[in-house]
C-alpha positions in Angstrom: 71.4 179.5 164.1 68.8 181.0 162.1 66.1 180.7 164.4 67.8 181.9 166.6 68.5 185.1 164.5 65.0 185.0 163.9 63.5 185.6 167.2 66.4 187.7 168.9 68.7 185.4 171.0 72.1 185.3 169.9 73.1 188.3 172.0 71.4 186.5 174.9 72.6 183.4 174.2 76.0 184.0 173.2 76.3 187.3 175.7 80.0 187.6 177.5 81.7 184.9 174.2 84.7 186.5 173.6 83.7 190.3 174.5 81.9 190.4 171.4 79.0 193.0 171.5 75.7 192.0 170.4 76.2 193.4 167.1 79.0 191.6 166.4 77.3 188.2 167.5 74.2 189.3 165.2 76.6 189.8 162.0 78.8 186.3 163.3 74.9 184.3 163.6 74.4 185.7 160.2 77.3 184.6 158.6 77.0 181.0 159.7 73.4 180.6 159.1 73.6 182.0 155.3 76.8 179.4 155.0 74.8 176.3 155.5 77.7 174.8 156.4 76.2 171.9 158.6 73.0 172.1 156.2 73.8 169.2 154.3 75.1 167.1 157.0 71.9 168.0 159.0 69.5 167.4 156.0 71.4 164.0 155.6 70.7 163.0 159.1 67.3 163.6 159.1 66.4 162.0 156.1 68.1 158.7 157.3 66.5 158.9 160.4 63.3 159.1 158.3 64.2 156.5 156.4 64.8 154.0 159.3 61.4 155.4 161.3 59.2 154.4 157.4 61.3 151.0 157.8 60.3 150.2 161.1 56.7 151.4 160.6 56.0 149.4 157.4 57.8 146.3 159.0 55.3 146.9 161.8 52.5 146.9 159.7 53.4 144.0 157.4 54.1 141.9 160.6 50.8 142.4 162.2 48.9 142.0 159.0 50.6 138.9 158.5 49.7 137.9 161.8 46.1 138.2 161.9 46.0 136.6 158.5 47.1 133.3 159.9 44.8 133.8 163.1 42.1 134.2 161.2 42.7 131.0 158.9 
């Protein structure tokens, strides 16, 4: 919500929800983006899907290391 703040579309974006005039979108976006209330839950996700990406990579890595060590016995 707050980049969307941030470059001007909420009243685009959210234009005809509820009747509300841009304004009132504006001070709504505002609200919910100086909550954070899915900022934790977001954070969370992303550092798991991290987490999982650094798994795969170093499995990756230790896999084909392992692998040209042997063919190159």
């Amino acid at each position: 919500m707050s980049l969307l703040l941030a470059v001007g579309a909420v009243p685009t974006l959210f234009k005809g929800l509820g009747g509300l005039p841009g304004r009132e979108l504006k001070r709504r976006a505002k609200v919910v983006s100086e909550g954070g209330w899915a900022g934790e839950a977001v954070s969370k996700a992303i550092s798991d899907v991290n987490a999982a990406v650094n798994a795969a990579v170093i499995a990756a890595v230790v896999a084909s290391t392992a692998g040209a060590g042997v063919a190159g016995s």
